[in-house]
C-alpha positions as CSV (number, residue, x, y, z in Angstrom):
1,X,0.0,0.0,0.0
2,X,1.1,3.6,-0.7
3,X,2.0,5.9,1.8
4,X,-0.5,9.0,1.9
5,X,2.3,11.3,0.1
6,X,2.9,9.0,-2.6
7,X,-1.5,7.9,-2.8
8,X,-2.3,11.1,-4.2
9,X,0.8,11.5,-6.6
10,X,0.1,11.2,-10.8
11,X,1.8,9.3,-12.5
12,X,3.4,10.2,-16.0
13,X,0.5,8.7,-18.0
14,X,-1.5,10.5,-16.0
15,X,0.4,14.0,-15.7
16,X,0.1,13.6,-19.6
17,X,-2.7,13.3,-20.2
18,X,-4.5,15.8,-17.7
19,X,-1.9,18.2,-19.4
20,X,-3.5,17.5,-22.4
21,X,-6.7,18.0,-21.4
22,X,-5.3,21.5,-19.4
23,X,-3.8,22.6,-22.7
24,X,-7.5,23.4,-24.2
25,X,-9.2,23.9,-20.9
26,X,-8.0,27.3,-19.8
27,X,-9.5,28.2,-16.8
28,X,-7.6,28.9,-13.5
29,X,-8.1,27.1,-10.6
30,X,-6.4,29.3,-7.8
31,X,-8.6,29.6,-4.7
32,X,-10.5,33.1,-5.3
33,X,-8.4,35.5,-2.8
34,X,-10.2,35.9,0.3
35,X,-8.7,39.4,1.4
36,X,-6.9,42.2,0.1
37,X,-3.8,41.3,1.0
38,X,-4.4,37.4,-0.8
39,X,-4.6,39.0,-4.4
40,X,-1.5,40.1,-4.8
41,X,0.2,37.4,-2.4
42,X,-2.2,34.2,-3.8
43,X,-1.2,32.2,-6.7
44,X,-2.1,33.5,-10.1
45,X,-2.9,30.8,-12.1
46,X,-3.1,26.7,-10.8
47,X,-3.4,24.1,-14.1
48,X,-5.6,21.8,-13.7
49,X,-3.1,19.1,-13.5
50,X,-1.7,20.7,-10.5
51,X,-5.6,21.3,-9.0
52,X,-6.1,17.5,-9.2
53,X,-2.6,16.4,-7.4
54,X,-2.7,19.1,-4.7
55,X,-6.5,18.3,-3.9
56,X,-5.4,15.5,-1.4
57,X,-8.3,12.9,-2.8
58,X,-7.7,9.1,-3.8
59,X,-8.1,8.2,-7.0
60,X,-8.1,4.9,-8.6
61,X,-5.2,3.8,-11.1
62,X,-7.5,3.5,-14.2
63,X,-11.1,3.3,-14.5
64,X,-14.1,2.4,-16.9
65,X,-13.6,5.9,-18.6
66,X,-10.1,5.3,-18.9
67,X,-10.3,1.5,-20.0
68,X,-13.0,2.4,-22.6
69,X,-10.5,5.1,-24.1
70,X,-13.4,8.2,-23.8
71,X,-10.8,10.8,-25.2
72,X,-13.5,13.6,-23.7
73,X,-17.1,13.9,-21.6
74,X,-19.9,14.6,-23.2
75,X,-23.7,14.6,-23.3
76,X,-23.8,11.3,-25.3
77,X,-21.6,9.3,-23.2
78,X,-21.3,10.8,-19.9
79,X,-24.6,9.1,-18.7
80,X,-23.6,5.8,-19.8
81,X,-20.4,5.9,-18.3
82,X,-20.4,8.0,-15.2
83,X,-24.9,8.2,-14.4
84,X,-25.1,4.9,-14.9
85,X,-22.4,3.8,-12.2
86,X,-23.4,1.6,-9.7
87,X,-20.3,3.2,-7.3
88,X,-21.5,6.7,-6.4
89,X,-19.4,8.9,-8.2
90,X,-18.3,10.6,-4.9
91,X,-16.9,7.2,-3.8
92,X,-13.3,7.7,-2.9
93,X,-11.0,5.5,-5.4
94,X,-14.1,5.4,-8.1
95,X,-12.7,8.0,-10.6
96,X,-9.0,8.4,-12.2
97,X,-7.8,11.6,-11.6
98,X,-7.8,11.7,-15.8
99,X,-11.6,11.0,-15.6
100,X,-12.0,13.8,-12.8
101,X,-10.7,15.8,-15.0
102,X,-12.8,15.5,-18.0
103,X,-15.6,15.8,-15.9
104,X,-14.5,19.3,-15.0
105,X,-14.2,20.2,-18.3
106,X,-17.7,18.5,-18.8
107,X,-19.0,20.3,-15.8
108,X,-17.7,24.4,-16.6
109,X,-19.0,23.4,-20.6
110,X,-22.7,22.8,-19.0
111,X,-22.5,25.3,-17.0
112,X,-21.4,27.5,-19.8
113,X,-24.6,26.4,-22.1
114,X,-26.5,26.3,-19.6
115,X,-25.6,30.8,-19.2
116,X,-25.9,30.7,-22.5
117,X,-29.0,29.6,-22.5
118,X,-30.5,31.7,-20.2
119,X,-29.7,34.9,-21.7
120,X,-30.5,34.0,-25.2
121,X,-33.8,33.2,-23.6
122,X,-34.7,37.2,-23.0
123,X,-35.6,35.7,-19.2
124,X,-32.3,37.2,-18.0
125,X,-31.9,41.0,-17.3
126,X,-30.2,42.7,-19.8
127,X,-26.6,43.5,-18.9
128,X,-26.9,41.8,-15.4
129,X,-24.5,42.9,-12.9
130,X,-24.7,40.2,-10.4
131,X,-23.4,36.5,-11.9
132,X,-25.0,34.6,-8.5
133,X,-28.6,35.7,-9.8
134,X,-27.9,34.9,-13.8
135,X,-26.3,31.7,-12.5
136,X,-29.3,30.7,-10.7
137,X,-31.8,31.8,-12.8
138,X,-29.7,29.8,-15.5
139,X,-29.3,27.0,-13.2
140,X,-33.3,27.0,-13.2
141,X,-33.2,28.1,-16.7
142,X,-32.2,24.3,-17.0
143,X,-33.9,22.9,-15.0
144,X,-36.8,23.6,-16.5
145,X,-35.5,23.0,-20.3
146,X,-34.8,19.3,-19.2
147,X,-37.3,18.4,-16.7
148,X,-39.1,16.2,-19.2
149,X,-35.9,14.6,-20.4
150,X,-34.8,11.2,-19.3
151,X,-32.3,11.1,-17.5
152,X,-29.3,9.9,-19.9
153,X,-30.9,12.9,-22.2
154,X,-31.3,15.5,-18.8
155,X,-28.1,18.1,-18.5
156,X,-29.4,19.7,-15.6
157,X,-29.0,16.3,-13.8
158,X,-25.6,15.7,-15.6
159,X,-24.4,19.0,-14.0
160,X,-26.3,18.0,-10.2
161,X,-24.6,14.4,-10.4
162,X,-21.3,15.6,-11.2
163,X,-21.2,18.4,-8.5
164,X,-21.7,15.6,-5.8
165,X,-17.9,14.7,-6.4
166,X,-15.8,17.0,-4.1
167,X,-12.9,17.6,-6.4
168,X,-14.9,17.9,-9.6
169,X,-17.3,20.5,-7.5
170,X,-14.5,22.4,-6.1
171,X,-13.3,22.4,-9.5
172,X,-15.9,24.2,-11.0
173,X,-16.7,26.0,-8.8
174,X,-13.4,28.2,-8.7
175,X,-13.0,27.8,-12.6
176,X,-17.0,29.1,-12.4
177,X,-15.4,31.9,-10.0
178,X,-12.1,33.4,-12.1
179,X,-14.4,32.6,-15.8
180,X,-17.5,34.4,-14.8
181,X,-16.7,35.9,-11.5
182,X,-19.9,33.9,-9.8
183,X,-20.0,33.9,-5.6
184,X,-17.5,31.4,-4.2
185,X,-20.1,28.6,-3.4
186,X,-21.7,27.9,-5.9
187,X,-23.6,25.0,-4.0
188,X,-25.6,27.8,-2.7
189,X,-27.2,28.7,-6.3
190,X,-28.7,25.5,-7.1
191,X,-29.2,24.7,-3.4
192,X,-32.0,27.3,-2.9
């Protein structure tokens, strides 16, 4: 067994290919500054490589995702491969930190369609000025849109299953947070 230093470590596969994954998902994933003094002393950017090491969970070697060779996420095959799970995807030791990581992506590209969405919809205020109450109402925004959807077919519950997972939440959360500027938990939006 691997001492707790060496458990959350990636290998060079691994480094790899969350690298590549980093090298077209280009959001940063330092902790939002909590003071004054933290902006200009907190790290500027964190890769998401880096995120996924330092984030002190346990990952499994390899798993269905990886075996199966799912180069990215997506709508079609994230319910057939992650939903579909009998593990709960917030299982310690379920996901490769590879998979965690296109589920990231996954997770900041719903949550970007689902903005999208909304404002293209003439429901949101026109030029609005606080990103909690467009997130929410887009969060609903979706909500809605897929309520009659199965759900292998449902985003909304795409985005509320993957959010269970602490990395992948934290994840998007602070990508959610330097992107779009949203309110630091964003467990609060959907939540209420």
């Amino acid at each position: 067994m691997r001492n707790c230093d060496e458990q959350h470590r990636l290998n060079s596969r691994q480094r790899r290919l969350i690298d590549h994954i980093g090298q077209k998902f280009h959001f940063n994933l330092a902790p939002p500054p909590t003071a004054l003094e933290d902006i200009t002393g907190a790290a500027k950017f964190v890769s998401l490589t880096d995120f996924i090491e330092q984030s002190g969970w346990q990952y499994s070697d390899v798993d269905i995702v990886d075996r199966c060779e799912i180069k990215h996420l997506d709508a079609e095959n994230f319910w057939r491969y992650i939903g579909e799970s009998e593990t709960p995807l917030e299982e310690p030791g379920h996901l490769s930190p590879v998979t965690v990581a296109k589920v990231i992506e996954y997770g900041m590209g719903l949550l970007g369609c689902f903005i999208e969405g909304y404002v293209s919809s003439d429901q949101a205020l026109a030029k609005e000025a606080d990103f909690g109450k467009l997130t929410r109402g887009a969060l609903e925004f979706a909500r809605g849109t897929f309520a009659t959807c199965s759900e292998e077919h449902n985003w909304y519950e795409h985005f509320q299953l993957l959010m269970r997972h602490p990395v992948i939440h934290a994840g998007v959360q602070i990508a959610a947070w330097h992107h779009y500027r949203l309110p630091e938990d964003l467990s609060t939006i959907w939540s209420a």
